[in-house]
C-alpha positions as CSV (number, residue, x, y, z in Angstrom):
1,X,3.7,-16.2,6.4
2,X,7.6,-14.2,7.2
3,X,6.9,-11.8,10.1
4,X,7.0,-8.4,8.5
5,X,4.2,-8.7,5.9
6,X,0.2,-8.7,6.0
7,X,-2.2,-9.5,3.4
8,X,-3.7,-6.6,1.7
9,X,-5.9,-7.4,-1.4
10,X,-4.6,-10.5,-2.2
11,X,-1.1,-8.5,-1.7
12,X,1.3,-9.0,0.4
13,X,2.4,-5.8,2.3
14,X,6.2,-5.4,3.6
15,X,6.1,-3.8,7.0
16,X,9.5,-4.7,9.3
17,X,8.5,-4.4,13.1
18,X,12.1,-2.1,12.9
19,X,14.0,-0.7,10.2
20,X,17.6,-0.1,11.0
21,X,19.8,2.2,9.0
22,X,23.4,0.5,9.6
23,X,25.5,3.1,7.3
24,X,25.4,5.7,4.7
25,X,27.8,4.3,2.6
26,X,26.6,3.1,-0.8
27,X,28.6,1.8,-4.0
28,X,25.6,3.0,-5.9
29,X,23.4,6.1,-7.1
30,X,20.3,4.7,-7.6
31,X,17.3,7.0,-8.5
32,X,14.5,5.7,-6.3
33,X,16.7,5.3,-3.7
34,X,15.3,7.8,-0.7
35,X,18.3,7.7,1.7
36,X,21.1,10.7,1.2
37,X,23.9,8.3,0.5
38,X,27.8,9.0,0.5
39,X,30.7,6.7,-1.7
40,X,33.3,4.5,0.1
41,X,36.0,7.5,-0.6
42,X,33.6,10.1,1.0
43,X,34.8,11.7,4.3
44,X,31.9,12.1,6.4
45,X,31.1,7.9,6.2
46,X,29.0,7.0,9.4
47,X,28.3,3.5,10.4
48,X,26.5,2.0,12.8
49,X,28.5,0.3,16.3
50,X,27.3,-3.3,17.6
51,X,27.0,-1.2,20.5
52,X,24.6,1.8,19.8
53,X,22.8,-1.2,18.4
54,X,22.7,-3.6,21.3
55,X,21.6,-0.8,23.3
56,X,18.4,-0.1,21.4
57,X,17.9,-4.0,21.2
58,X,17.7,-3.9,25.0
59,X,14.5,-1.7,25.0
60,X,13.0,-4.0,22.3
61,X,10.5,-6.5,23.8
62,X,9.4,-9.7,22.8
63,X,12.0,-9.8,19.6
64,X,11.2,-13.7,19.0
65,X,7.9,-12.0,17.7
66,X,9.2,-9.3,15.4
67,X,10.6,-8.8,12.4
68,X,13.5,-6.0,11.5
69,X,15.3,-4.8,8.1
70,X,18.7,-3.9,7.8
71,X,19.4,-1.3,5.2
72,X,21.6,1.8,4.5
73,X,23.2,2.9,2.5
74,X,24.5,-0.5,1.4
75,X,25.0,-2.4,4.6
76,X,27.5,-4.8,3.4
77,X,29.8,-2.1,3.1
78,X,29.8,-1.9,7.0
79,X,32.6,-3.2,9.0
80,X,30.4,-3.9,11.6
81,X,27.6,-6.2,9.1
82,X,28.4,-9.7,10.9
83,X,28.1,-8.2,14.2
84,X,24.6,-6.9,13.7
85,X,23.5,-9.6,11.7
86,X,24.8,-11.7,14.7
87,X,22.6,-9.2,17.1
88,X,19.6,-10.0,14.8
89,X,19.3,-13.6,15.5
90,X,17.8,-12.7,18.1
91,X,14.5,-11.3,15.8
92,X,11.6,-14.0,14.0
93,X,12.7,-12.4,10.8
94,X,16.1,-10.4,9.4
95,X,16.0,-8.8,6.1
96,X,19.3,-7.6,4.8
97,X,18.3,-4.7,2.2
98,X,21.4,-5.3,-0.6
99,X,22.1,-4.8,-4.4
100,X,24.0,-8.1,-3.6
101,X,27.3,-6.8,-5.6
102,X,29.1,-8.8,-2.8
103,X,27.5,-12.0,-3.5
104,X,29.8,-11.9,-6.6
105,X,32.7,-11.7,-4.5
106,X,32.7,-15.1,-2.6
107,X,36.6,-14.8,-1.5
108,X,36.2,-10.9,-0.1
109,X,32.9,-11.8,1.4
110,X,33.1,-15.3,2.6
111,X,32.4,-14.3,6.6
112,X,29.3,-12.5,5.4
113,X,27.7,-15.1,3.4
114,X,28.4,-17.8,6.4
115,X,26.8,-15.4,8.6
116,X,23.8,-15.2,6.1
117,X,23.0,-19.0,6.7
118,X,24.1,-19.2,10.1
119,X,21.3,-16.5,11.0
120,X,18.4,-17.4,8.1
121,X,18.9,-14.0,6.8
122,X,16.4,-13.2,4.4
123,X,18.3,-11.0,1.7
124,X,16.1,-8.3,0.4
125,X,17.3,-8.0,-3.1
126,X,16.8,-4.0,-5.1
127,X,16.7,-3.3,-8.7
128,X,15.8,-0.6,-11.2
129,X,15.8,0.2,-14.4
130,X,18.7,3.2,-14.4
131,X,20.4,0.7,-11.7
132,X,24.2,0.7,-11.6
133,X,23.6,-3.0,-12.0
134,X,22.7,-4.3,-15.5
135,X,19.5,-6.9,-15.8
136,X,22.7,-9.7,-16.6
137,X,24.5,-8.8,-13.1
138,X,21.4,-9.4,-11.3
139,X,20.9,-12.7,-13.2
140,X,24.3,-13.2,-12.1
141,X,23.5,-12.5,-8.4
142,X,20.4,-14.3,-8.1
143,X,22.0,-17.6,-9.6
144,X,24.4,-17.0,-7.2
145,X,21.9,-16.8,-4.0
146,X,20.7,-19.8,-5.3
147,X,23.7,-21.9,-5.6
148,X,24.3,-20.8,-2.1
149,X,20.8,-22.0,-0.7
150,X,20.5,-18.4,0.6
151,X,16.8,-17.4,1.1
152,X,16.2,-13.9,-1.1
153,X,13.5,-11.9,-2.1
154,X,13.4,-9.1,-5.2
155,X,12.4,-5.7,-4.7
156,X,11.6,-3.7,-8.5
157,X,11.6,0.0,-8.2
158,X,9.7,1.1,-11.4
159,X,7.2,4.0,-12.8
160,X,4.2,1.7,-13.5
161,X,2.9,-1.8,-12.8
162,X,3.5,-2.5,-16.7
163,X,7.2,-1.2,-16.5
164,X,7.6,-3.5,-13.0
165,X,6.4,-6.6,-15.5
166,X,8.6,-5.6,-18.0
167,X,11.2,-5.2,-15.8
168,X,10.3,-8.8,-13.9
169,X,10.8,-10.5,-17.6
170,X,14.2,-9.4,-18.0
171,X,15.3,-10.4,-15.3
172,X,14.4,-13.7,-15.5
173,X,12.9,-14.4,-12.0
174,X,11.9,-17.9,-10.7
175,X,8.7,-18.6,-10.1
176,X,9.1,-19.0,-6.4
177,X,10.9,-16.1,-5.8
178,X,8.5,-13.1,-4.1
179,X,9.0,-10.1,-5.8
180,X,8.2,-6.3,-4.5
181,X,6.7,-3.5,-6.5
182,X,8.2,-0.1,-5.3
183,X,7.4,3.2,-6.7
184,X,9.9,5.6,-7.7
185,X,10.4,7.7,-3.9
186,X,8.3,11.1,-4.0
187,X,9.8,13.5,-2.0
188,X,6.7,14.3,-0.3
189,X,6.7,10.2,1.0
190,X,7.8,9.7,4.3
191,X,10.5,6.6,4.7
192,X,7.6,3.8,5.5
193,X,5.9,4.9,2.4
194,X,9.0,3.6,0.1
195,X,8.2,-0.1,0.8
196,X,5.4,-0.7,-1.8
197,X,3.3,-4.3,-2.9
198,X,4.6,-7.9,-2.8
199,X,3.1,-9.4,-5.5
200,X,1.8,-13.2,-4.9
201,X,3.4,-16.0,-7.3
């Protein structure tokens, strides 16, 4: 079993050792997304430096041990992504929390993707319903992390198990891809409480 999940119910449970916001910057508006999320063209853009985070790494102990998630905002959109991915090589487990538009931009985002297998990142994979991305695109993207021998996982942010399943079908997911249920954020949840069920295939 990945470092950052625990069986609950015959469920598997996500639960990062550390979650690490690496920038506000997002080229999406999704609904269930909890974080307060600016555009690229937005002035007040903040990102996180390979050196604020190399400094809290240095008050992490036993990292070989732990697991950590990388999110934002969209991280990609960092200019500082392969640095920190870099940094996290140092953890058992990386998740990179993405709507993996850049996987569809091999060219743009070659450096990223080498880092990716370089590191055993584990991209963490979001979707929705009233997603910018259409059910097709994320066919598109998880063909694509395939063809790339990239190791990804799906999270489904839906209403209801029965609207996760639906959602699940049109999508098209392989059998041995693990795919998350996650709730539509109340505003009365705290951050932790967005990561929901992994479901067992």
């Amino acid at each position: 079993m990945k470092k950052g999940r625990k069986m609950v119910n015959n469920m598997y449970l996500f639960e990062p050792d550390y979650i690490v916001e690496t920038t506000n910057v997002c080229n999406m508006q999704c609904p269930g997304c909890y974080a307060k999320n600016v555009n690229e063209m937005d002035n007040n853009k903040i990102y996180l430096t390979p050196q604020k985070f190399l400094l809290k790494l240095n008050n992490i102990k036993e990292k070989y041990n732990k697991s950590i998630a990388l999110r934002g905002g969209e991280p990609t959109l960092s200019p500082y992504i392969d640095d920190i991915l870099k940094l996290s090589y140092c953890f058992k487990n990386t998740y990179l929390e993405t709507n993996g538009l850049w996987v569809l931009d091999i060219e743009k985002y070659s450096s990223l993707v080498d880092k990716v297998l370089d590191y055993n990142i584990i991209v963490k994979l979001s979707f929705d319903r009233m997603h910018s991305s259409l059910p097709k695109t994320v066919n598109k993207i998880i063909k694509k992390l395939e063809h790339l021998n990239i190791c990804f996982e799906i999270a489904i942010t839906a209403k209801n198990l029965n609207e996760y399943m639906e959602i699940k079908q049109e999508l098209h997911i392989p059998k041995y891809v693990k795919t998350y249920f996650q709730k539509f954020l109340d505003s009365k949840q705290k951050i932790i409480d967005t990561y929901d069920i992994l479901e067992l295939n």
